[in-house]
C-alpha positions as CSV (number, residue, x, y, z in Angstrom):
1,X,122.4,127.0,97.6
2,X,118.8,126.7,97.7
3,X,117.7,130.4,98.3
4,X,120.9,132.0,96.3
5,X,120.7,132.8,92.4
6,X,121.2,130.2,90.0
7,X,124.4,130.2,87.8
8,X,124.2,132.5,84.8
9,X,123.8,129.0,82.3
10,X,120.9,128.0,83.8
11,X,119.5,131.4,83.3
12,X,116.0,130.6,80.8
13,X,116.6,126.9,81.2
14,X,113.1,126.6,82.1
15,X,112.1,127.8,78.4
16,X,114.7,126.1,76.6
17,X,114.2,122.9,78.9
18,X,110.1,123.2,77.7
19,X,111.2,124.1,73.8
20,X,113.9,121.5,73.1
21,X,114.4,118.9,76.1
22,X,113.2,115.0,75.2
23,X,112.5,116.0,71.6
24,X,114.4,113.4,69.5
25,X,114.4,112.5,65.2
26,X,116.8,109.5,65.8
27,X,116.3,106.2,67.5
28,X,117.9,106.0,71.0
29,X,117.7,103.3,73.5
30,X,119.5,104.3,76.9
31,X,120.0,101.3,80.0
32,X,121.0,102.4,83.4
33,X,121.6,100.3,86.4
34,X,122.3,101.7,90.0
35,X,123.9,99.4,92.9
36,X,123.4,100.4,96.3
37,X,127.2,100.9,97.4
38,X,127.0,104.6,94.7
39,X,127.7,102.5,91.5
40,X,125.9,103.3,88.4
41,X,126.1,102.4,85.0
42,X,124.1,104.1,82.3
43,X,124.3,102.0,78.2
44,X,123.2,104.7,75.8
45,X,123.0,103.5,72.0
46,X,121.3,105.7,69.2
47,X,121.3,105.2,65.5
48,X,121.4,108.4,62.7
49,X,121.6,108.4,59.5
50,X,122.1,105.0,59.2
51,X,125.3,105.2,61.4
52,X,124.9,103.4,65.1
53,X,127.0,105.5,68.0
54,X,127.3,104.3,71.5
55,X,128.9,104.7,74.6
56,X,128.8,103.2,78.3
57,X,128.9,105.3,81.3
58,X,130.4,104.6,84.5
59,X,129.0,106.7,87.6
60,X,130.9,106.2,91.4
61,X,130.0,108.3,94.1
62,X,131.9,107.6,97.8
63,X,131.7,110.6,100.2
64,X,131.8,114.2,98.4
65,X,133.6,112.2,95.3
66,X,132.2,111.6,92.2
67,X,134.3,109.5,89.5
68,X,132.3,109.9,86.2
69,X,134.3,107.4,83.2
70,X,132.5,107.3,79.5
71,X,134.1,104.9,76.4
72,X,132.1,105.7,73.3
73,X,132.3,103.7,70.1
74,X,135.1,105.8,68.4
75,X,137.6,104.5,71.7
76,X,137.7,107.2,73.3
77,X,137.8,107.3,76.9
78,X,136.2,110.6,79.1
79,X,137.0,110.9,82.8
80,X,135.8,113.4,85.1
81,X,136.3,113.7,88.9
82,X,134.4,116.2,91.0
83,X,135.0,116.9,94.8
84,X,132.0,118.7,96.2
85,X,132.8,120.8,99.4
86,X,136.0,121.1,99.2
87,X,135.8,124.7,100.2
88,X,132.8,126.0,101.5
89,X,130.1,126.7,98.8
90,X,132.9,125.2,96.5
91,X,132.5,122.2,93.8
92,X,135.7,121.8,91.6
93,X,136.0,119.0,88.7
94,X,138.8,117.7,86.8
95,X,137.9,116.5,83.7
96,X,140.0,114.9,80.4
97,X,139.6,112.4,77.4
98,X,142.2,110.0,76.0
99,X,143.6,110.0,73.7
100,X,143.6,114.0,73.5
101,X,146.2,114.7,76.0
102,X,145.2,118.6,75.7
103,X,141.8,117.6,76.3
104,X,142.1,118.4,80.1
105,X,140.3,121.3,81.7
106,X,139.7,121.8,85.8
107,X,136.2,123.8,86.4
108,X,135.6,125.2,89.9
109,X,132.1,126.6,91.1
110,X,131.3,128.8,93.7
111,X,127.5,129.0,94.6
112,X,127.2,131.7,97.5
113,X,123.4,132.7,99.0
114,X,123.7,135.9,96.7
115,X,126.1,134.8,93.9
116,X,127.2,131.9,91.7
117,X,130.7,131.8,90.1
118,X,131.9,129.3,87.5
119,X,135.3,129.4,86.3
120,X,136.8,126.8,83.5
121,X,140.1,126.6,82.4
122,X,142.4,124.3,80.0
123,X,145.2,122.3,81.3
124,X,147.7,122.9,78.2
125,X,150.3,125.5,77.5
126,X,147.8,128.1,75.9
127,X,144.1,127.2,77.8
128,X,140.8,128.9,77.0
129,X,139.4,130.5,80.3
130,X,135.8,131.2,81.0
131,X,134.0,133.1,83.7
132,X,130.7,133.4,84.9
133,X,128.7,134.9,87.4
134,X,125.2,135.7,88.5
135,X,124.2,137.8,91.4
136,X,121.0,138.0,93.5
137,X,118.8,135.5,94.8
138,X,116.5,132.5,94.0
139,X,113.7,135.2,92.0
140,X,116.4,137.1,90.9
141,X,119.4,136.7,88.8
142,X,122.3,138.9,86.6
143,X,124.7,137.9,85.2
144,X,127.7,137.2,82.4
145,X,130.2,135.0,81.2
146,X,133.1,135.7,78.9
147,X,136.0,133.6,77.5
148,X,139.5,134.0,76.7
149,X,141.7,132.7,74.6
150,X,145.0,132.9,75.9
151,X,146.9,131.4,72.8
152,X,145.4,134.9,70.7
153,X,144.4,137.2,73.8
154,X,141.2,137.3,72.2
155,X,138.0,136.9,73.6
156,X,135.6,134.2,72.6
157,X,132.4,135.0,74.0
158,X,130.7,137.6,76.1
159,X,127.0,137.6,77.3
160,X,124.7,138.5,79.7
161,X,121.4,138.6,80.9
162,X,118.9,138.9,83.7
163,X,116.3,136.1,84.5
164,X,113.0,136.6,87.1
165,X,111.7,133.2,88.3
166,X,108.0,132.3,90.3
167,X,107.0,128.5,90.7
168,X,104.6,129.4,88.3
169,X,106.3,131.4,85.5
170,X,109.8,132.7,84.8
171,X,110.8,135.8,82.6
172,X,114.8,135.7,80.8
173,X,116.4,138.0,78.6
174,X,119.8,136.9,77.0
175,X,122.3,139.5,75.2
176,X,124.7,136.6,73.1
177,X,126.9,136.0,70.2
178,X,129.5,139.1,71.5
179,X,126.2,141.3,71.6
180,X,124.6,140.2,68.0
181,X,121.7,138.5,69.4
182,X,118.9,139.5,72.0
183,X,117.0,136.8,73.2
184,X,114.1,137.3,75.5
185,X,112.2,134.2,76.6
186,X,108.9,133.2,79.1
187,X,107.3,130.0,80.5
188,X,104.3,130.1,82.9
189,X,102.4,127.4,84.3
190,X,99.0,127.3,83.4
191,X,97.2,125.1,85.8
192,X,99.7,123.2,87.7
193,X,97.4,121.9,89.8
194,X,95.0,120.4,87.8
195,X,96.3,119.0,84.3
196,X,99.9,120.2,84.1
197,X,99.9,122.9,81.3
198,X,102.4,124.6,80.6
199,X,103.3,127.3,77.7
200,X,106.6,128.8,76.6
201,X,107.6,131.1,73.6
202,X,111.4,133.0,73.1
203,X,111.5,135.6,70.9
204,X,114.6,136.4,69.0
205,X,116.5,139.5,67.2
206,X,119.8,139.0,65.3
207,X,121.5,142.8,65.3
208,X,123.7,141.9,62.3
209,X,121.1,140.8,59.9
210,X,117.6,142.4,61.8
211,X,116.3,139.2,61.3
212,X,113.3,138.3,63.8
213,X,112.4,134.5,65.1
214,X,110.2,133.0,67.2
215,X,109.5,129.4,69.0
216,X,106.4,129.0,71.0
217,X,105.8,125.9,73.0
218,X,103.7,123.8,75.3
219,X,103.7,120.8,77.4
220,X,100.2,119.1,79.2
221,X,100.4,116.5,81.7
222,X,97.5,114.0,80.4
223,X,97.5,111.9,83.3
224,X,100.1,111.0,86.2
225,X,103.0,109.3,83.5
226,X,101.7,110.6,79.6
227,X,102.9,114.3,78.8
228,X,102.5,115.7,75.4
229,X,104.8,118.3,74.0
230,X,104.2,120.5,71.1
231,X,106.7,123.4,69.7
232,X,106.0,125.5,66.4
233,X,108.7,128.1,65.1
234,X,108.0,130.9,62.5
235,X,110.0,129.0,60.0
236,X,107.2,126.5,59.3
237,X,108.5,123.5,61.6
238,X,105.8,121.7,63.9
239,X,107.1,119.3,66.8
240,X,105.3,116.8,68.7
241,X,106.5,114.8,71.4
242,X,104.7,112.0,73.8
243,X,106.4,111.1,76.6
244,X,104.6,107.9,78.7
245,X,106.4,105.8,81.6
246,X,105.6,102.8,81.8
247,X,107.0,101.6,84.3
248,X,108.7,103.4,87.3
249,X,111.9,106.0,85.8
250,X,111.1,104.1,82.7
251,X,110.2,105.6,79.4
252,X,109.5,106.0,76.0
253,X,109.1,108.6,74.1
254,X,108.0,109.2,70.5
255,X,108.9,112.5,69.0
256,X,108.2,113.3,65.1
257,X,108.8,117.4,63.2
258,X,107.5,118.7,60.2
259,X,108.9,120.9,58.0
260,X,107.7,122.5,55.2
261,X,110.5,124.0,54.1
262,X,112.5,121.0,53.5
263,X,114.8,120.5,50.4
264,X,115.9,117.0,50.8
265,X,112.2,115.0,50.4
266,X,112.7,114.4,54.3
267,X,109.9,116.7,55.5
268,X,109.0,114.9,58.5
269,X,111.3,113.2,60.9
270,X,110.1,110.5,63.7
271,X,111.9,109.5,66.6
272,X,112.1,106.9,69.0
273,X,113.7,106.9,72.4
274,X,113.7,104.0,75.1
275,X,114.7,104.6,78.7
276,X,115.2,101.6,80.7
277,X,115.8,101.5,84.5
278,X,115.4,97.8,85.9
């Protein structure tokens, strides 16, 4: 819903989209094509320490159905079937990979104009089950999530958090890890408008070990298809990321880190990622 709250896992995506999204130390090159009748099919290929992965991704859509089949190089094959509107407000999926037969798990979301509800749970004799919610509206969101592990009774997880969103800035705080870690996060747009800056930092405290950490960001439109991405952390580590399409929903981005810290006379990392869309 376009005026109800977002769900709780998007919740300081803004930040985290800014601070981590397109940044990449390998070499990726990703195809997609797209027929007209709701076919696509996306060829994704990246190479890391020396070892090449790949997989090929098979996209239908017909109606509210969406069929969603992935084979990667190590044979396995992923399907994933989602019927939108099958209830009002309702989206549910059914999801499982061969050849793990208890790989299957049926996820149903609920997105109301004052609350969002996802719910996931395995289809095997002992599933895990996870919850969450957010209440309030499109500025406003609270919410949680916890998971259960029936095979134990135990929980797995439990957070929650509260995020404030404006089109030009948006405030998150996150309690995670069971409660052991606060996270509290911002991103405002500069100058929207004129060249596209934007700024982002998250600040985090660890309960267990008081240990402090931060990650500021920023990201400048340099002209209508060149962005520039920069991310600096207090351990030392400097990102930068360029991001330039050169041709309609086509692009390349180069992405390289520095590290001071680092023990295996790798300090700085490149990365080169290729996005085709014919």
């Amino acid at each position: 819903m376009g005026n109800g709250p977002a769900p709780f896992s998007d919740i300081g995506k803004r930040t985290r989209d800014l601070l981590i999204k397109d940044y990449n130390f390998d070499h990726k090159f990703t195809l997609l094509m797209q027929s007209h009748v709701g076919m696509g099919v996306t060829a994704t290929g990246w190479k890391k320490d020396q070892i090449f992965f790949g997989d090929v991704n098979t996209l239908y859509k017909s109606g509210n159905t969406t069929v969603d089949l992935k084979l990667d190089t190590h044979s396995n094959v992923s399907t994933k079937v989602t019927v939108n509107d099958i209830l009002p407000f309702t989206k549910v999926a059914c999801s499982f990979r061969i050849p793990d037969h208890k790989s299957g798990k049926l996820d149903v979301q609920y997105l109301h104009p004052h609350a969002a509800v996802d719910s996931s749970i395995g289809l095997n004799p002992t599933p895990l089950l996870e919850v969450s919610a957010a209440i309030g509206s499109k500025d406003f969101s609270l919410g949680g999530e916890v998971g259960l592990d029936t095979a134990s009774a135990s929980l797995t997880k439990y957070n929650a958090g509260i995020g404030f969103n404006k089109p030009d800035f948006s405030v998150a705080v996150l309690l995670t890890d069971k409660g052991q870690t606060l996270k509290a996060s911002y991103v405002h747009s500069v100058n929207p408008s004129n060249d596209g800056t934007t700024v982002a930092a998250e600040l985090t405290h660890r309960f267990n070990t008081y240990e402090n950490s931060f990650t500021f960001g920023s990201s400048h439109l340099v002209d209508p298809i060149t962005t520039v991405k920069t991310r600096f952390s207090n351990n030392g580590k400097f990102a930068m990321l360029c991001q330039r399409e050169w041709r309609p929903k086509s692009l390349i981005t180069v992405s390289g880190e520095y590290d001071p810290k680092s023990n295996n006379g790798g300090a700085t990392k490149l990365g080169l990622a290729l996005a085709l869309k014919p």
